[in-house]
C-alpha positions as CSV (number, residue, x, y, z in Angstrom):
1,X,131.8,66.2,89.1
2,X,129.9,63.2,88.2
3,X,126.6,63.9,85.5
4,X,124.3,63.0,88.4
5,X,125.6,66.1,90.1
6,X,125.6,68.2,87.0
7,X,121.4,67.3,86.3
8,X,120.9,68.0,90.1
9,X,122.6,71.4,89.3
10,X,120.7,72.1,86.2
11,X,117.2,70.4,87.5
12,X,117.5,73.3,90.7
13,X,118.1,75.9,88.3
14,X,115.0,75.2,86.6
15,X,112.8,74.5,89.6
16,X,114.1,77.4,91.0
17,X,113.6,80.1,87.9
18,X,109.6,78.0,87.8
19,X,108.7,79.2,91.5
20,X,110.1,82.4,90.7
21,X,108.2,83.3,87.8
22,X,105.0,81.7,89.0
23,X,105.1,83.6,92.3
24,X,106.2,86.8,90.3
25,X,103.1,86.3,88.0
26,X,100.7,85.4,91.0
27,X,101.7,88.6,92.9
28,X,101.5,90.6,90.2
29,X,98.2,89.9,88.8
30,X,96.7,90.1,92.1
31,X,98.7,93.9,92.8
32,X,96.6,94.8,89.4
33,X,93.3,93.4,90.4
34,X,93.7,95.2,94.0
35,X,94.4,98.4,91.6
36,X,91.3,98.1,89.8
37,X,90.5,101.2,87.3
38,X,93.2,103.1,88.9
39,X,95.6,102.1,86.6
40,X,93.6,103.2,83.8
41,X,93.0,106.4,85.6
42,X,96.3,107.2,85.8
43,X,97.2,106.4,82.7
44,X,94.4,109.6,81.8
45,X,96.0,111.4,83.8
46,X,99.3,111.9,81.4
47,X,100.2,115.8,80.7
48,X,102.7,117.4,78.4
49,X,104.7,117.6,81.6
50,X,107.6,114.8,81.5
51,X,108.0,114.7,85.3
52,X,104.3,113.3,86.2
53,X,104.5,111.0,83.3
54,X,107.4,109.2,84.5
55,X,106.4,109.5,88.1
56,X,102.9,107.6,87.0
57,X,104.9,105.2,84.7
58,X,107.7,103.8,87.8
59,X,104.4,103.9,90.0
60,X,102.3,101.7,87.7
61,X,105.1,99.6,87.2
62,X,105.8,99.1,90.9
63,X,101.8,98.1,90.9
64,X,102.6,95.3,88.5
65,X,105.4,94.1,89.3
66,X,106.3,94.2,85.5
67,X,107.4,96.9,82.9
68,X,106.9,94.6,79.7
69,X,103.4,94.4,81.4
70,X,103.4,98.4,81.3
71,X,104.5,98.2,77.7
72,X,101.9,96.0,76.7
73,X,99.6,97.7,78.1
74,X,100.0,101.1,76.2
75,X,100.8,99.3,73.0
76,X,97.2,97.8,73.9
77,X,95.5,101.3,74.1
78,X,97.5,103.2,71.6
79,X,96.5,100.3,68.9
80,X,92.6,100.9,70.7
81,X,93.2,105.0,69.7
82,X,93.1,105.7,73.7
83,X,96.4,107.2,73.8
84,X,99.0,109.0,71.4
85,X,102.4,107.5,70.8
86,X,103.9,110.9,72.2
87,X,102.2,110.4,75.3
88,X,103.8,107.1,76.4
89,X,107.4,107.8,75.7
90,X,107.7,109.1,79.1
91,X,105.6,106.6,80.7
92,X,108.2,104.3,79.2
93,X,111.0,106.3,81.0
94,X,109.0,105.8,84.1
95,X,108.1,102.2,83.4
96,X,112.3,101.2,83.0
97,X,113.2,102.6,86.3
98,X,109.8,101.2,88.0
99,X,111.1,97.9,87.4
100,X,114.2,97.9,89.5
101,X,111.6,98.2,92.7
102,X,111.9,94.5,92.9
103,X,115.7,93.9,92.9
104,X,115.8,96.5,95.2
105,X,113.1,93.7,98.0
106,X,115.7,90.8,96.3
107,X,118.5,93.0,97.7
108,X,117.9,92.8,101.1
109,X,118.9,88.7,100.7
110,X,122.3,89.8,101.1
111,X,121.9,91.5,104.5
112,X,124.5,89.7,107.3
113,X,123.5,90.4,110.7
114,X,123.9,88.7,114.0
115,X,120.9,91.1,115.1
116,X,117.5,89.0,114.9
117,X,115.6,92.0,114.0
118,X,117.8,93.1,111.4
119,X,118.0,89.3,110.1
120,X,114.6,89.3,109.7
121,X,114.8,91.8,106.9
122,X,115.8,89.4,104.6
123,X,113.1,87.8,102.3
124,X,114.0,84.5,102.7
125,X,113.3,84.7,106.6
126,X,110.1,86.7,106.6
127,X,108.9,85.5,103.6
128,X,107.2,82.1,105.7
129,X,105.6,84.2,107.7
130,X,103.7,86.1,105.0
131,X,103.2,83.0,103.5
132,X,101.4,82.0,106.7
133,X,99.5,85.1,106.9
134,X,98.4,85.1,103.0
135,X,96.9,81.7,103.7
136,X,95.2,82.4,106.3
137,X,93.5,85.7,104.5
138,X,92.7,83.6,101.6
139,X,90.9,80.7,103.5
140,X,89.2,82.6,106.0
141,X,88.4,86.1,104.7
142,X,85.4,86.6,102.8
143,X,86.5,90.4,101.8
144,X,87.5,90.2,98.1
145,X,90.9,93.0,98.6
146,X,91.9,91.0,101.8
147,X,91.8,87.5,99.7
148,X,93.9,89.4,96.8
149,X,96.4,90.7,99.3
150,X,96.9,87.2,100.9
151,X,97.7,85.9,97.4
152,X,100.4,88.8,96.9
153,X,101.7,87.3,100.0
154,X,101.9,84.2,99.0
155,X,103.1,85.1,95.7
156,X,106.2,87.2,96.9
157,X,106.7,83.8,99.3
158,X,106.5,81.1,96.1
159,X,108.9,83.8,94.7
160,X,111.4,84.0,97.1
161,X,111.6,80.3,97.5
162,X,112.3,79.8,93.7
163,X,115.3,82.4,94.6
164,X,116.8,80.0,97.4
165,X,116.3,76.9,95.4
166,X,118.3,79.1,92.7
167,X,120.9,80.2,94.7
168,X,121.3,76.5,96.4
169,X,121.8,75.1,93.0
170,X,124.2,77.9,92.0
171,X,126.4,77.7,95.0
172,X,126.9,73.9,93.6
173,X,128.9,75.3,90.6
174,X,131.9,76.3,93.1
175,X,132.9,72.8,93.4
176,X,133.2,72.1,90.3
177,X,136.9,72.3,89.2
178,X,138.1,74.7,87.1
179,X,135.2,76.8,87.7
180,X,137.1,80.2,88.7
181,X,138.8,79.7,85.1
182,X,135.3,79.4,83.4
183,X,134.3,82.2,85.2
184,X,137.1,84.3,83.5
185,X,136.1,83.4,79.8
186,X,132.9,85.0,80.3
187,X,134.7,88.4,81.7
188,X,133.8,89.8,77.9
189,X,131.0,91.8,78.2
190,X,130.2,92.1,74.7
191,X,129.3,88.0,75.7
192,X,127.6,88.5,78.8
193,X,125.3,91.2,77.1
194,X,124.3,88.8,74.7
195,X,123.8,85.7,76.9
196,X,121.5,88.6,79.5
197,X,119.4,89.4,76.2
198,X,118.9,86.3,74.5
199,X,118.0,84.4,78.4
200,X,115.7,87.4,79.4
201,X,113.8,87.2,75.5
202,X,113.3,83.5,76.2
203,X,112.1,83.8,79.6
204,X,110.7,86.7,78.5
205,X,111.1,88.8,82.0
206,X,113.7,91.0,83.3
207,X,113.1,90.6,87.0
208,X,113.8,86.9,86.9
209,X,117.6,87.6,84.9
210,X,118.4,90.3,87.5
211,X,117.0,87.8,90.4
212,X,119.3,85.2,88.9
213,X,122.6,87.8,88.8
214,X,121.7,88.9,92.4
215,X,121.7,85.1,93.2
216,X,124.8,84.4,91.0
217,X,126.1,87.5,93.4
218,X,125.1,86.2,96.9
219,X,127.2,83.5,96.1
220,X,130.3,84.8,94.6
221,X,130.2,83.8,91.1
222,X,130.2,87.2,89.4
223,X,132.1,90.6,89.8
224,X,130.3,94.3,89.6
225,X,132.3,94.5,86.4
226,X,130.1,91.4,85.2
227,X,126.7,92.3,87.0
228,X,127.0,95.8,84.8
229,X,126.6,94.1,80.9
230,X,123.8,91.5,82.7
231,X,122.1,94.1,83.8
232,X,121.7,95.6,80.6
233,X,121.0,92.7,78.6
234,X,118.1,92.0,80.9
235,X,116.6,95.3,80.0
236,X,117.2,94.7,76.1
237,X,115.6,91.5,76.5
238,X,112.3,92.2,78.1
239,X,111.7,93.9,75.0
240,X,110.8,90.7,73.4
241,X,107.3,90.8,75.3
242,X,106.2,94.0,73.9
243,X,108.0,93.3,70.2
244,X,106.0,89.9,70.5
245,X,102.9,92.0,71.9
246,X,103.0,94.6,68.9
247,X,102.2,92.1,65.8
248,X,99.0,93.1,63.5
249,X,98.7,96.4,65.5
250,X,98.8,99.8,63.8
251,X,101.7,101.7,63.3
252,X,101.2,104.0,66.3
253,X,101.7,101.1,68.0
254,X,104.6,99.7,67.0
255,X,106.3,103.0,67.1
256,X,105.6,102.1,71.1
257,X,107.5,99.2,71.0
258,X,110.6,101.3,69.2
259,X,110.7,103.5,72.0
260,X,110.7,101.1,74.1
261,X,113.4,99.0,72.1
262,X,115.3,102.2,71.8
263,X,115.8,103.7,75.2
264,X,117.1,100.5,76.7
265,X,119.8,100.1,73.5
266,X,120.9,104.1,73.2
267,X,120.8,103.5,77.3
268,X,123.2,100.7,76.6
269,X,125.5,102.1,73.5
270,X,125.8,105.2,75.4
271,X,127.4,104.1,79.1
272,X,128.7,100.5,78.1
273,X,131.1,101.7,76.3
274,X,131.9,104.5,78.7
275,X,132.2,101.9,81.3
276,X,134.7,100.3,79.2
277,X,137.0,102.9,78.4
278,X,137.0,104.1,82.2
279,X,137.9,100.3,82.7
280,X,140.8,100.3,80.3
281,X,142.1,103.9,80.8
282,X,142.0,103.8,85.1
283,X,144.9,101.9,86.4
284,X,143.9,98.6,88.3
285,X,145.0,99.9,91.4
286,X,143.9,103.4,91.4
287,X,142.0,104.9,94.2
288,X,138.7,105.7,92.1
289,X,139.4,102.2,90.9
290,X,139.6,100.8,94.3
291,X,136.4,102.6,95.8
292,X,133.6,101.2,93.0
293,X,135.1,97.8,93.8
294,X,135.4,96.9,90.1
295,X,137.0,93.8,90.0
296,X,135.4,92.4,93.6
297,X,132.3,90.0,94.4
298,X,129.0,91.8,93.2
299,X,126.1,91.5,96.0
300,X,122.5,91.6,95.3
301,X,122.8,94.8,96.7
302,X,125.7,96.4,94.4
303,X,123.5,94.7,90.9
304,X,120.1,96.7,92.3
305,X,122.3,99.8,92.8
306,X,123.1,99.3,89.0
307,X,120.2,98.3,87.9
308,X,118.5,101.6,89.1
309,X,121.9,103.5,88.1
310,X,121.1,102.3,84.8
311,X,117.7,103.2,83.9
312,X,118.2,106.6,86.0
313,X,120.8,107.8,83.7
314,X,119.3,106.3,80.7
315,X,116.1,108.2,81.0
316,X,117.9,111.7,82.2
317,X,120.1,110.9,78.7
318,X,116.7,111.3,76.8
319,X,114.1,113.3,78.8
320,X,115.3,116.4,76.4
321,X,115.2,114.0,73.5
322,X,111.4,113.4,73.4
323,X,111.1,114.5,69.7
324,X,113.7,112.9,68.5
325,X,112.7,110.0,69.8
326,X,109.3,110.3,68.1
327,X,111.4,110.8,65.3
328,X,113.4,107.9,65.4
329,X,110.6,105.9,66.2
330,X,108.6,107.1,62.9
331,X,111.5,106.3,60.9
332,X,112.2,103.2,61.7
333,X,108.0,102.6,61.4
334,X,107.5,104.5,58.7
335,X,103.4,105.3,57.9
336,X,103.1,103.6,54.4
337,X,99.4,102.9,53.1
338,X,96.7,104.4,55.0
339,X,95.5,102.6,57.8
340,X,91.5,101.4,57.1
341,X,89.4,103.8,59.6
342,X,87.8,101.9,62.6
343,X,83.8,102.0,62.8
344,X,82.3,102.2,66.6
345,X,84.2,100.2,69.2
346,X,87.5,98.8,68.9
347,X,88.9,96.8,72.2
348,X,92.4,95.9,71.5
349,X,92.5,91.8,72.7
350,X,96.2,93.0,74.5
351,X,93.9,94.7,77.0
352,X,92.6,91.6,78.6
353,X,96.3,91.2,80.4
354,X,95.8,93.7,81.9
355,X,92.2,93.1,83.7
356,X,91.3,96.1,85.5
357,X,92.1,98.6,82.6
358,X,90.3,96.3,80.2
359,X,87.6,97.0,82.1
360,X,87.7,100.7,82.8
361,X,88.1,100.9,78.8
362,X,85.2,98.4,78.3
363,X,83.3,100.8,80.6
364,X,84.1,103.9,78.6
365,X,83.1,102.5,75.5
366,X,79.8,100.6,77.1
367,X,78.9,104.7,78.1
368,X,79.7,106.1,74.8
369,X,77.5,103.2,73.3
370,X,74.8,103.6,75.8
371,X,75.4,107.8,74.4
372,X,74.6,106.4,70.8
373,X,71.3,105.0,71.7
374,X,70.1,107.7,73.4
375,X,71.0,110.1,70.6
376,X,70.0,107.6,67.9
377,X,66.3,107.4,69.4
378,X,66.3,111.0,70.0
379,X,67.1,111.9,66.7
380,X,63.9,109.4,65.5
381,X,61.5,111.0,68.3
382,X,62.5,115.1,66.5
383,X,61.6,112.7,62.6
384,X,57.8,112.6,64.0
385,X,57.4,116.9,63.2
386,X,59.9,117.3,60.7
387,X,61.3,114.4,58.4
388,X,64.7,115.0,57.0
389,X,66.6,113.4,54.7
390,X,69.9,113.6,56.1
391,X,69.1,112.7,59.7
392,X,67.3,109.2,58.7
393,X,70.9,108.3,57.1
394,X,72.3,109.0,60.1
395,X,69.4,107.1,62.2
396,X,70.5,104.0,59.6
397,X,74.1,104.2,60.0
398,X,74.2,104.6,63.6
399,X,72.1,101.6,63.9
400,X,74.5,99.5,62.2
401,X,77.2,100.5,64.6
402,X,75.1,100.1,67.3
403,X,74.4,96.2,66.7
404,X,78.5,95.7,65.5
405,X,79.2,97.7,68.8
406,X,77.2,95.1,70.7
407,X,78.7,92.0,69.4
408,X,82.5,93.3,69.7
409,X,81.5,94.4,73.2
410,X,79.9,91.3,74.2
411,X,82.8,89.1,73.1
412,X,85.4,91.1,74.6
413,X,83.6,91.2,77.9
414,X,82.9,87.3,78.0
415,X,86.7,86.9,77.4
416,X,87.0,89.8,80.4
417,X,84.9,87.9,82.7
418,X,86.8,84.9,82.4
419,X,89.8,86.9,84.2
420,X,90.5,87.2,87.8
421,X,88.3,90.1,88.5
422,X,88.4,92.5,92.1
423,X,84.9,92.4,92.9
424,X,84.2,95.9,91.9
425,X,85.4,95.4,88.4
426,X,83.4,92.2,88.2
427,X,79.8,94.2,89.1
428,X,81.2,96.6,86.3
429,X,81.4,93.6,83.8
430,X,78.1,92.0,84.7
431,X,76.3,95.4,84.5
432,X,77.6,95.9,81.2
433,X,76.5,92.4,79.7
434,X,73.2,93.1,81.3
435,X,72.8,96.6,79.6
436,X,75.0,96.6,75.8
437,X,71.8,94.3,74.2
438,X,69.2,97.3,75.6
439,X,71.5,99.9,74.2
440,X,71.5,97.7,70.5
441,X,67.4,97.3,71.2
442,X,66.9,101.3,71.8
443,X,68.6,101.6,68.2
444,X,66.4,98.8,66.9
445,X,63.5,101.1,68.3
446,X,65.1,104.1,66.3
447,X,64.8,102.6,63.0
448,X,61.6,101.1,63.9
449,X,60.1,105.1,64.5
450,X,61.5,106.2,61.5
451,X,59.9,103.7,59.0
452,X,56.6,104.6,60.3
453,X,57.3,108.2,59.9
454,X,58.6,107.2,56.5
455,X,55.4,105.8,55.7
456,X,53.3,109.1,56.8
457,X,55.4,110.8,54.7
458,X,55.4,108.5,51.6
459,X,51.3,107.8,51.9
460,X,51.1,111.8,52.5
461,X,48.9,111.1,55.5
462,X,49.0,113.1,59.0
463,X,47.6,112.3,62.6
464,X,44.4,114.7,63.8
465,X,45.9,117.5,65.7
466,X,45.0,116.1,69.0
467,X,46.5,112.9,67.9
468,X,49.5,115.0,67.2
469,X,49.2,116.8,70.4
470,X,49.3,113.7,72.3
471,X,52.6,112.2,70.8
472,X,54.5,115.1,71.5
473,X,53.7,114.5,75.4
474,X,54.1,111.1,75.2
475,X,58.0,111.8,73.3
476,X,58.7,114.4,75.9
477,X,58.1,111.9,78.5
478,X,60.5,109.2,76.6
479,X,62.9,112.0,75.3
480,X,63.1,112.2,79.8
481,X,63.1,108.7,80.8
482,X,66.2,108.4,78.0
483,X,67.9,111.4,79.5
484,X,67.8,110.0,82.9
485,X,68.6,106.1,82.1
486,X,71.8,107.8,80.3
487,X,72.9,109.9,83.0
488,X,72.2,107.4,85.7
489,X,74.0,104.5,83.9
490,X,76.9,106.8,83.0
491,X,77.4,108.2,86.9
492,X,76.2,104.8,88.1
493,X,73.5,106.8,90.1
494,X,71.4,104.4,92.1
495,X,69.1,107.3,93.2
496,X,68.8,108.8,89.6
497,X,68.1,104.6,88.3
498,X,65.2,104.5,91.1
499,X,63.0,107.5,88.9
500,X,63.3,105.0,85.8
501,X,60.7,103.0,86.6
502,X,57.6,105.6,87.8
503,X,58.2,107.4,84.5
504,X,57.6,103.8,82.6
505,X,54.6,103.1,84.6
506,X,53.3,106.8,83.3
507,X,54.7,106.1,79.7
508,X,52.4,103.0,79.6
509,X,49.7,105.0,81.1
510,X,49.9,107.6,78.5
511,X,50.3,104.7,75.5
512,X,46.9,102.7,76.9
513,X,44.9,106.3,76.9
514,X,46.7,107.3,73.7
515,X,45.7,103.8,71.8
516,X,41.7,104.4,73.7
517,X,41.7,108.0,72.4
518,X,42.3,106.4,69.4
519,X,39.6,103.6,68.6
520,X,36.8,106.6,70.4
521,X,38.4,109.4,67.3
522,X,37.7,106.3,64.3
523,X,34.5,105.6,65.6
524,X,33.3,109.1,65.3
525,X,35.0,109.0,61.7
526,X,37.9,111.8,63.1
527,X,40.5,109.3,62.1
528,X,41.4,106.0,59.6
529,X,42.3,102.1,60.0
530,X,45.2,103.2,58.3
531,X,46.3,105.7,60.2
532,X,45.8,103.7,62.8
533,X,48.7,101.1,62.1
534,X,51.1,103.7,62.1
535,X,50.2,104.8,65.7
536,X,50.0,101.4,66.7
537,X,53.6,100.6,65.7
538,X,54.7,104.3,67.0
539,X,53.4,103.5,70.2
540,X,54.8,100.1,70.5
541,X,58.3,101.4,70.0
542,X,57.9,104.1,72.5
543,X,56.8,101.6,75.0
544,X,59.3,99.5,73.9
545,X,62.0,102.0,74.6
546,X,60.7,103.0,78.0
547,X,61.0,99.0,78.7
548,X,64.5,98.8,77.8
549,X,65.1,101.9,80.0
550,X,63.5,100.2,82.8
551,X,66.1,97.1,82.6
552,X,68.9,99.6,82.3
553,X,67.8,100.9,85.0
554,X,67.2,97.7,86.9
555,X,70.7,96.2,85.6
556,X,72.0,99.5,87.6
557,X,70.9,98.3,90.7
558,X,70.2,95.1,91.4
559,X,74.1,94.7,90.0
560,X,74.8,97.3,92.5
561,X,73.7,94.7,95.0
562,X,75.2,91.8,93.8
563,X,71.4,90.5,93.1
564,X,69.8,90.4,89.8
565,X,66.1,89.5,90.2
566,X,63.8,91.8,87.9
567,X,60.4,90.4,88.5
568,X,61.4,90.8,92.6
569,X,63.0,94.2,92.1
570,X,60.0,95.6,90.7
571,X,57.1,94.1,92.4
572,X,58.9,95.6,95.5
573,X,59.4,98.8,94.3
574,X,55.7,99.0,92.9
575,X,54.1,97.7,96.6
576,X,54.1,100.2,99.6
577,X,57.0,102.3,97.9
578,X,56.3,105.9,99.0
579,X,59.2,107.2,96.8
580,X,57.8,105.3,94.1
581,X,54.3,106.4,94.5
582,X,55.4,110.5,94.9
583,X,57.7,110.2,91.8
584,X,54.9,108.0,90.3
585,X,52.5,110.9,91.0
586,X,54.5,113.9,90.1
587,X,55.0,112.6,86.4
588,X,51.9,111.9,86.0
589,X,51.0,114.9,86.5
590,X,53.9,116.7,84.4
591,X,52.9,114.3,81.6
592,X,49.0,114.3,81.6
593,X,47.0,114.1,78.7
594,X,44.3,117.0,78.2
């Protein structure tokens, strides 16, 4: 064969394995954006019970088409303190036999038919018409699941394609001469093992070496006995993704990674050499020798079968092994130094690849964030009757982890929003942005409160008992305005974000009448100019923090609607609103000054 013939071999190969692992990548990133927070729900969802966690592992790994993507994804929230070590080791389980769901669709390339229907089974003859389809949903729907359904279609298509390109470049090798002989010096499968782990580390994807071997297989150039050692070497080497995935995380971590490492080599020490010793102990022509087809043509069929075969047995091997599992794996990552303890928010970056739990954790932190504030200023409001110590170093120190909350939060949601998004998950992004800088201000607003009740006590000056009288109404109307802009932004309750804005409108009522009440006591000589500051910047804060309130509230809906347009928003709540004006009136009433 002339070295034209050989580069046209080679050139296919590559062009083929390229389509493949763009389409598998473009169908599995849109399976994950259709799956929104459910992934990360799920993954809450893990029990001490074995049996669930492996069910939810295979099923999450079916959703992405990937279990190095799975991996990575709970190296990404154990190193983020979401989730223990012990609770992904059956995930893990789950996650190896998951990935054998697509060998099992590559399989059906293989079926032989002279039945149309049946024919049509096969990928590589239905796989135009979903590419059709696909197209059509992306160009012409305006629904943002249809679009991301149309692109899985046309992923799986771009996939399949790569797969005939492969196979048409593989079936070249059978005219080359001498190739049967060639064939034969790979029959060691010591060899193939290594070849399988060191191609699938490189390529860094599992699916695409067992696609190739099913390929290899539809076209004669590789025994069962020679699919088995491929098969394992391909789940060796996806290993490299997560092992790549793990560097500068805590040990925790790692320890993921081991347990990942380890199941798919003890899988592999355990029945290779079994497999070995049943090969060199049953006679060649023996009639259990003769029914698993040993030394015949493998089909893309028979390599799924021992693909699943595989990771079945591997996992059943271990599931009473859990401990020493966690053992092995906190051997070999051993705890050494004490790890630095993390202040506030910590979003590992391995989230963002996988989009929609990125932002279900984003959201979770956003919430406990949004907690803080509420807390924070609460804690400020209770200073104003009793000053303590101990409470304003708390008020201090949670308003340093407020502001570093807001800057690791708003970094790691502009690198979120950069990502293909479902439409859902992208209103959940942009209400966060809109809302983490009001959470920081309402912590601002905290330490603001307590140096002016720091300077009361430190000048030993107090406010005239109706003064005083008139600040505890006004913080039992902010103390509710900040209960309800937490529990609305934490439910995402339109209804509860829509009696925001009344109470404001009576907070700034009460702050005017407060600031007249005021100037009328130091003109009759009841109260001083000095005094008088520290109301003035008490006040300001508290109608500061009702304003930040408002645009949580605000951020809430318009986001809801996929509008944002304050100034609208609330001139047309404000004009001819009867729900405004009745929850207008009824808090003015529970909040009225004597």
């Amino acid at each position: 064969m002339s070295s034209s013939e050989w580069l046209s071999i080679i050139i296919g190969l590559i062009i083929g394995l390229v389509f493949f692992m763009f389409g598998m990548n473009v169908m599995s990133g849109s399976l994950e954006k259709m799956a929104g927070g459910k992934l990360e729900r799920a993954l809450q969802k893990m029990t001490a019970n074995p049996f669930i966690s492996i069910l939810l592992g295979a099923a999450i790994t079916i959703a992405v088409q990937s279990s190095s993507a799975t991996t990575v994804m709970l190296v990404g929230l154990v190193n983020s303190g979401l989730m223990t070590m012990s609770q992904t080791l059956y995930v893990i389980y789950g996650a190896n036999i998951g990935t054998t769901f697509t060998s099992w669709i590559l399989s059906m390339s293989g079926i032989e038919s002279g039945n149309i229907a049946i024919l049509m089974l096969k990928p590589e003859n239905f796989a135009p018409v979903l590419a059709l389809i696909g197209t059509a949903m992306c160009m012409f729907s305006k629904n943002d699941r249809k679009k991301s359904i149309g692109t899985v279609f046309i992923g799986f298509s771009v996939l399949i394609y790569g797969m005939e390109v492969m196979g048409d470049a593989a079936g070249k090798f059978q005219n080359l001469p001498g190739f049967s002989d060639m064939l034969l010096s790979f029959d060691n499968p010591l060899l193939l093992l290594l070849i399988s782990t060191l191609f699938t580390g490189v390529i860094q994807s599992s699916a695409a070496t067992i696609g190739i071997v099913q390929t290899f297989a539809i076209n004669g150039m590789i025994t069962n006995w020679m699919s088995i050692p491929l098969v394992m070497g391909a789940n060796i080497g996806t290993c490299v993704t997560s092992l790549i995935s793990s560097i500068g995380t805590n040990h925790n971590a790692r320890r993921v990674v081991i347990l990942h490492f380890a199941m798919n080599v003890i899988g592999t020490a355990v029945w290779l050499p079994l497999f070995i010793l049943f090969d060199y102990l049953m006679p060649d022509h023996g009639a259990l020798y003769e029914f698993l087809h040993i030394n015949e043509n493998a089909s893309a069929f028979a390599v799924a079968i021992c693909h699943s075969i595989f990771n079945v047995l591997t996992a059943a091997v271990l599931l009473p092994m859990g401990k020493w599992m966690e053992k092995l794996a906190k051997y070999i990552i051993k705890d050494g130094k004490e790890e630095p303890k993390r202040e506030g928010v910590f979003l590992d970056q391995r989230l963002l690849q996988s989009p929609s739990v990125a932002v279900a954790e984003s959201n979770a932190a956003t919430i406990k964030m949004c907690a803080e504030a509420r807390t924070n200023v609460q804690r400020a409001i209770d200073m104003i009757d009793a000053y303590d110590e101990d409470v304003a170093l708390l008020i201090e120190a949670a308003e340093d982890t407020l502001d570093t909350d807001e800057d690791k939060l708003g970094t790691f949601l502009v690198q979120l929003s950069s990502r293909s998004l479902s439409e859902k998950d992208s209103q959940i992004v942009s209400k966060m942005l809109h809302c983490i800088g009001n959470f920081e201000r309402l912590g601002d607003h905290a330490l603001n409160l307590l140096k002016a009740v720091k300077e009361l006590r430190d000048k030993d000056i107090t406010f005239t008992p109706q003064a005083q009288e008139e600040l505890r109404v006004l913080a039992s109307a902010t103390t509710e305005i900040l209960a309800i802009t937490h529990t609305a932004y934490t439910e995402n309750d339109l209804s509860l974000a829509a009696q925001v804005e009344p109470l404001e409108q009576v907070i700034d009522g009460l702050i005017s009448r407060i600031r007249s009440n005021h100037i009328r006591r130091l003109r009759h000589g009841d109260c001083t100019i000095e005094l008088g500051f520290v109301l003035s910047d008490i006040l300001t804060n508290f109608e500061r923090i009702s304003d930040h309130c408002s645009n949580i509230a605000v951020a809430i809906i318009e986001v809801e609607h996929n509008t944002f347009d304050t100034h609208h928003y609330l001139n047309d709540i404000k004009q001819g609103n009867e729900a405004f004006s009745n929850a207008f009136a009824d808090y003015a009433e529970k909040y009225s000054l004597a």
